[in-house]
C-alpha positions in Angstrom: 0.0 0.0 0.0 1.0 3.9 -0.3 0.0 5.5 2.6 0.5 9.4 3.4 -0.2 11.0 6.7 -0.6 14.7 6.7 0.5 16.7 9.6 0.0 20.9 10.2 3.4 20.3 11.3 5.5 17.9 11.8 8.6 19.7 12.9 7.2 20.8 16.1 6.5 18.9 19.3 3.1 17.8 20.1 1.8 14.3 20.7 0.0 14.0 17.7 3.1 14.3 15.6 4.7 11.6 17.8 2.0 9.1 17.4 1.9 9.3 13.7 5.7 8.8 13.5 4.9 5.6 15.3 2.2 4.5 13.3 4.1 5.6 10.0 7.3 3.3 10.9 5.3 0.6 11.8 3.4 0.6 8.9 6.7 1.0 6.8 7.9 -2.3 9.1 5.2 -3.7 7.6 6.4 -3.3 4.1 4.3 -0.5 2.7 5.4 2.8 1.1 4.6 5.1 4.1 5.0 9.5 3.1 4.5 12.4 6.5 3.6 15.6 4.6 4.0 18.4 6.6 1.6 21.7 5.5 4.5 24.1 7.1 8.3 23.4 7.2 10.3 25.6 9.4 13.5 23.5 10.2 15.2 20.7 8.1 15.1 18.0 11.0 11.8 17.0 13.0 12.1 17.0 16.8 11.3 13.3 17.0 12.6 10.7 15.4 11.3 9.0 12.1 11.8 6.1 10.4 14.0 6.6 7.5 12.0 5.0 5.1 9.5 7.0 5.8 9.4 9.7 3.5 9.3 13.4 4.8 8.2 16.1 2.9 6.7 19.9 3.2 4.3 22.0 1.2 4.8 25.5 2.8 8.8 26.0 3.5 9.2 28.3 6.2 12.9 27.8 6.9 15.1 30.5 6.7 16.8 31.6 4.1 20.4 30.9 2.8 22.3 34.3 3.1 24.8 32.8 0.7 22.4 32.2 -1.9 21.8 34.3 -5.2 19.6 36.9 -5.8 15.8 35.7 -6.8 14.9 36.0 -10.3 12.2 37.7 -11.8 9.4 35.1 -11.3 10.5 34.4 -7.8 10.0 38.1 -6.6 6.8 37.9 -8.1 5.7 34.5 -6.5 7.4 35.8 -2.8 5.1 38.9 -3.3 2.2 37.0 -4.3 2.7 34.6 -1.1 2.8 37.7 0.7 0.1 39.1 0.2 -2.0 36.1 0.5 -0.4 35.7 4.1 -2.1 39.0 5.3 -5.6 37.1 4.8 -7.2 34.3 7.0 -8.0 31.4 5.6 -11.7 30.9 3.8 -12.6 27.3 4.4 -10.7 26.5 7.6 -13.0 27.4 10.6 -12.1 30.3 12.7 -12.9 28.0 15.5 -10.3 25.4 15.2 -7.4 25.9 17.3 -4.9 26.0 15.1 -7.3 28.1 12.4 -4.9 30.9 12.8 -1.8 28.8 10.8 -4.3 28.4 7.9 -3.7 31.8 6.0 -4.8 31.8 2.4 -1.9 31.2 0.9 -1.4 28.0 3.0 -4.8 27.1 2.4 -3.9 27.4 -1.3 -1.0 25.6 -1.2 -2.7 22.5 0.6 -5.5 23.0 -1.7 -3.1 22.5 -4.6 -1.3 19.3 -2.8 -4.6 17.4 -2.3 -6.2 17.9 -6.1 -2.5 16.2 -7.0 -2.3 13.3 -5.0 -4.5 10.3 -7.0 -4.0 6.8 -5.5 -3.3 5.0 -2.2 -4.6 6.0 1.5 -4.6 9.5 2.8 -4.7 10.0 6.2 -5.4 13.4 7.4 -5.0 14.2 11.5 -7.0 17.5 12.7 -10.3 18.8 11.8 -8.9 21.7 9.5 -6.8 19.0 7.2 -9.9 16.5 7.7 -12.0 19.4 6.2 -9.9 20.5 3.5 -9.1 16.9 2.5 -13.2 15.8 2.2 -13.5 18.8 -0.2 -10.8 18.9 -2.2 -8.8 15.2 -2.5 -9.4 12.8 -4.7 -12.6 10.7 -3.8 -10.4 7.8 -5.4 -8.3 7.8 -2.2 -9.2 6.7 0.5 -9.1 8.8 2.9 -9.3 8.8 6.6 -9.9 11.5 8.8 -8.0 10.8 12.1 -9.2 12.6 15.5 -6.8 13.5 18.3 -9.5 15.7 20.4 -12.6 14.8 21.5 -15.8 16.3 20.0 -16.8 18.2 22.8 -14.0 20.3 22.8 -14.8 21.3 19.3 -15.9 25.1 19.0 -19.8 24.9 17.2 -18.3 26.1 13.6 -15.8 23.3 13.9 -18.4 20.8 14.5 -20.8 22.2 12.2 -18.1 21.6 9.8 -17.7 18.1 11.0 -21.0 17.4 10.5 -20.9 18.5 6.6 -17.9 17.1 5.9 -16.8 14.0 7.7 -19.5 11.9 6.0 -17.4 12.2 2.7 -14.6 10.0 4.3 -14.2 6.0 4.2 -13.7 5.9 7.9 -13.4 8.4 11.3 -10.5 7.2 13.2 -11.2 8.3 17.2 -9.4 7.5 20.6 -11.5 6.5 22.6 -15.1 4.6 23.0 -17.2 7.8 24.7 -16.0 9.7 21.4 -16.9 6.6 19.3 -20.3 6.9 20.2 -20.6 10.7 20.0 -19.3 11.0 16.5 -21.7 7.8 15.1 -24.7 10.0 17.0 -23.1 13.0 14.9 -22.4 10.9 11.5 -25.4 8.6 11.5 -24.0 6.3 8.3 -20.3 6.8 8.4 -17.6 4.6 9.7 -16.4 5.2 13.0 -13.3 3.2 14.5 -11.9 3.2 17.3 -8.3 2.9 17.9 -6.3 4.1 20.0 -2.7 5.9 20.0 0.0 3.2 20.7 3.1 4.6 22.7 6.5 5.0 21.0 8.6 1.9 23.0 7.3 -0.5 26.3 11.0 -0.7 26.1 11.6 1.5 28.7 13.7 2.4 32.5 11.5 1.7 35.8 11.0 4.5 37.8 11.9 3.3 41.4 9.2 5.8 42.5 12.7 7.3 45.4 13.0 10.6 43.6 11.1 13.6 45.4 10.1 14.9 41.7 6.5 14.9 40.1 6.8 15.4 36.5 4.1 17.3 34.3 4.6 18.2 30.6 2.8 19.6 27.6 2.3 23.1 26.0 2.2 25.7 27.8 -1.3 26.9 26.6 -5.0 27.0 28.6 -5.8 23.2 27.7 -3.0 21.8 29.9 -4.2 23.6 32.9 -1.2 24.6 34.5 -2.5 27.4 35.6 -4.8 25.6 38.4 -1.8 23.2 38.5 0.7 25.7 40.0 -1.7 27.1 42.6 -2.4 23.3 43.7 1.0 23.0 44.1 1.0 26.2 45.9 -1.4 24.3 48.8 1.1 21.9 49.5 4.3 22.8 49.5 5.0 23.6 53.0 4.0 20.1 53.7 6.4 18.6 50.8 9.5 21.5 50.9 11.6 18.7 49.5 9.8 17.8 46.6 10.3 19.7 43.2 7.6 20.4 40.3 9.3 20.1 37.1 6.6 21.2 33.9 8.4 20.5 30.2 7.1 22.4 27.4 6.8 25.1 25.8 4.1 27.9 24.4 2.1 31.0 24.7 1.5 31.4 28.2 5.2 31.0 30.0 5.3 34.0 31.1 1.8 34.0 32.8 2.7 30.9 34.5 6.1 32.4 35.6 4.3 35.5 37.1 2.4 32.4 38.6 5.2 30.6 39.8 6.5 33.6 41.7 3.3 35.4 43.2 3.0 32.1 45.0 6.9 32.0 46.1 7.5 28.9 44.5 10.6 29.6 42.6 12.6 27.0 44.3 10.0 24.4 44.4 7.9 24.9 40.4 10.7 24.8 37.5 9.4 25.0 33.8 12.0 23.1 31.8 11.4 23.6 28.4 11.7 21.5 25.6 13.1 18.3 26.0 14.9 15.9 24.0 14.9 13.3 26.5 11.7 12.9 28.1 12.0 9.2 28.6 15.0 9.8 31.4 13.1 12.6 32.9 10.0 10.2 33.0 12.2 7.6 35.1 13.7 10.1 37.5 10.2 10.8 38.4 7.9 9.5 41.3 4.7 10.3 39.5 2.9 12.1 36.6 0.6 14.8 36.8 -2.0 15.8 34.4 -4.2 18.9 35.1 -5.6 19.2 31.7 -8.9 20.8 30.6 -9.7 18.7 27.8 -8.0 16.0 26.2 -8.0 13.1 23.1 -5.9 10.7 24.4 -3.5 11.9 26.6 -0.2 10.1 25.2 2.2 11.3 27.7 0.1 9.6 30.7 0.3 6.2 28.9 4.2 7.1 28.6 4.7 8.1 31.9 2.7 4.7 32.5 5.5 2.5 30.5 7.8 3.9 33.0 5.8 2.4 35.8 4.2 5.6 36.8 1.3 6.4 39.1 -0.7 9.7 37.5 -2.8 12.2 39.1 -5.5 13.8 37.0 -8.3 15.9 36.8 -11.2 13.4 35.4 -11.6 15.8 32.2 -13.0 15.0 28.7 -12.0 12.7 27.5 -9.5 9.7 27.7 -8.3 10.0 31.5 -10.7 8.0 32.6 -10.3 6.0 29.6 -6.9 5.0 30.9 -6.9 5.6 34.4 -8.2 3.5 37.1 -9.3 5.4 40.2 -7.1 4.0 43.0 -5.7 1.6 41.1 -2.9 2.6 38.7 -3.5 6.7 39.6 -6.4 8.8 41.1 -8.9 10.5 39.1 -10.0 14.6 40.5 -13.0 16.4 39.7 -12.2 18.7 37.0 -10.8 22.4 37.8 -10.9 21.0 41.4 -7.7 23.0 43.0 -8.0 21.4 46.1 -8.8 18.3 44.9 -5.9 18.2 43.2 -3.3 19.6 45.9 -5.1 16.6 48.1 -3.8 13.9 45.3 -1.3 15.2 44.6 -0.1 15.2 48.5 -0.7 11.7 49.0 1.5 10.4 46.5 3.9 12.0 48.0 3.4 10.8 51.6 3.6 7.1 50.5 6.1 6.0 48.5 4.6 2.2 48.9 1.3 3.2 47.4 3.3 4.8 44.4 5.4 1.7 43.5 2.2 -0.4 43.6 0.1 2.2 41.8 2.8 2.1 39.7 3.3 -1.6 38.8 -0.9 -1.1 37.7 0.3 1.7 35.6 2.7 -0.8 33.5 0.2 -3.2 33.5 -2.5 -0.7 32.2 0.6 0.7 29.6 0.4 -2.6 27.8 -2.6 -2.1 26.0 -1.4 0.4 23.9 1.8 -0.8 22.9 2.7 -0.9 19.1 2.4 -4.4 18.7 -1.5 -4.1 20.4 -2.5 -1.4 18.2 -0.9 -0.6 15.0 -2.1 -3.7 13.6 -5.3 -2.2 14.1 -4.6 0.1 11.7 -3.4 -2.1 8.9 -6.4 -4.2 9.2 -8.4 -1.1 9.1 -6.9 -0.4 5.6 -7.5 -3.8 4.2 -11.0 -3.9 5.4 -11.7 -0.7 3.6 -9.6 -1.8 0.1 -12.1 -5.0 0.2 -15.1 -2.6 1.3 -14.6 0.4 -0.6 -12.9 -1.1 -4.2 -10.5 1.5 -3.8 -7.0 0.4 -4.6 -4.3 1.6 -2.0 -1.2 0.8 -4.3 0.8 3.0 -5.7 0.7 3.9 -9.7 3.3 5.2 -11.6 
């Protein structure tokens, strides 16, 4: 089979760009001629690794240009001021309300536009509502194509899921995390297929934490859905309790400097470190006693399952959806009423009063990791593309 996944962009750092690396070099295991696409290119390496026979490719090249190189000819200035002045407009079939709407300018939205009329055989997966939209209006309807989810429906603004609504019915399948958003979307899409399957983690491969280090690990972009705003001021509740324990939160984004100013009007300078970016999240996982997730919404949060392989206990607000999905509530972690602050502190402080209930919390957690391991689900994925060659009568190969 030829299979392309299309990514916003897959040179930054979320989880969903991680999870379709995985699933892209284990379908390319699997002997099929596997592409990433990446709408905008900023750098010439990803931040995670990829396969290398997985092809990587951009549309919009955002990197920075060669000082060295010669001067632009005549047709170049013209197509640099054409892209220019198609930057300075929003996009016209992206909704405004999708999170990442703002990236979709027109003159990206051309671009991806132009990409998707081109592309004429195999699978096409696309992997957020905006690519999902443009790809039901404007690909091939010889592909097949497959919109894949990574956030619940809930979450969606009403123009997103209005355009959900419209538009997903024109795929051959709805790829979606978890079974509560299975059954929302086939109550949305009433005659579409709607699968669920789940993100699979990178490696069970992985360092034990031996739950000893007084560190309790949170990580994710810095932005309104991850919450660390009512994280910090949790944190806040107990420290005098725990003076010896630090709160280190990798990521980056938007709002660092809010949840600096955070950090300090609650004196907790030498207690609540943001690390940044990290290259190495698995060793910081393993120095850690537990995970923390404070998010407001989620898909499938990929870094508890992570944090999990490590043999990890998590504490997490009970949001929508997929903590509960994962979790067991006294079991492998401890489930909070969301945006409860005080809930959360009173978790939070627990694990860190018993290091016994964290190392059998935490051999649950590796237990409940299991499930999404590679081999578990990304032959999910390959049988989903079979059944929908035999279904369908679409071809997936590649033609000359």
């Amino acid at each position: 089979m030829r299979i392309r996944y299309m990514l916003l962009n897959a040179f930054g750092t979320g989880g969903t760009i991680r999870t379709v690396f995985n699933q892209a070099a284990s379908m390319v295991e699997l002997g099929h001629e596997v592409e990433v696409i990446s709408c905008l290119r900023h750098k010439e390496k990803p931040n995670f690794p990829l396969d290398e026979r997985v092809k990587l490719s951009g549309i919009v090249d955002n990197t920075p240009a060669d000082p060295d190189a010669p001067s632009p000819g005549v047709v170049a200035r013209y197509r640099a001021w054409e892209r220019g002045r198609l930057e300075k407009f929003s996009g016209s079939v992206v909704p405004s309300g999708e999170f990442a709407s703002e990236a979709y300018n027109r003159y990206v939205e051309r671009e991806v536009i132009r990409y998707l009329k081109s592309v004429h055989d195999g699978i096409l997966v696309t992997t957020r509502p905006a690519l999902n939209i443009l790809a039901a209006r404007f690909a091939d309807p010889g592909l097949i194509r497959v919109a894949q989810e990574h956030m619940n429906l809930g979450t969606h603004r009403k123009d997103v899921r209005k355009a959900i609504k419209k538009h997903y019915q024109d795929f051959d399948a709805v790829a979606v995390l978890t079974e509560r958003d299975r059954e929302d979307y086939d109550k949305l899409l009433p005659g579409t297929r709607v699968v669920r399957i789940p993100n699979a983690v990178h490696s069970m491969e992985q360092e034990l934490s031996d739950h000893s280090n007084k560190i309790a690990l949170a990580a994710g972009r810095l932005g309104p859905q991850k919450g660390f705003d009512m994280l910090i001021p949790a944190y806040a509740k107990i420290v005098e309790r725990h003076p010896d324990w630090q709160l280190r939160i990798f990521g980056t984004g938007k709002n660092k400097a809010d949840l600096r100013a955070l950090i300090e009007k609650h004196h907790l300078y030498n207690h609540v470190f943001l690390m940044g970016h990290t290259d190495r999240m698995d060793d910081e996982l393993t120095k850690s006693a537990f995970y923390i997730l404070s998010s407001r919404f989620e898909g499938l949060p990929m870094v508890v399952i992570e944090a999990m392989t490590h043999g990890l206990p998590v504490v997490s607000y009970d949001c929508p959806t997929g903590p509960a999905d994962v979790i067991t509530d006294g079991k492998d972690g401890v489930l909070v009423p969301p945006k409860d602050v005080d809930g959360l502190a009173d978790a939070i402080s627990k694990m860190m009063d018993d290091r016994d209930l964290r190392s059998s919390m935490g051999a649950e957690a590796l237990k409940t990791s299991q499930t999404y391991a590679p081999a578990a689900v990304h032959p999910m994925w390959e049988d989903l593309f079979n059944d929908l060659v035999r279904t369908t009568g679409k071809s997936a190969a590649a033609t000359a």
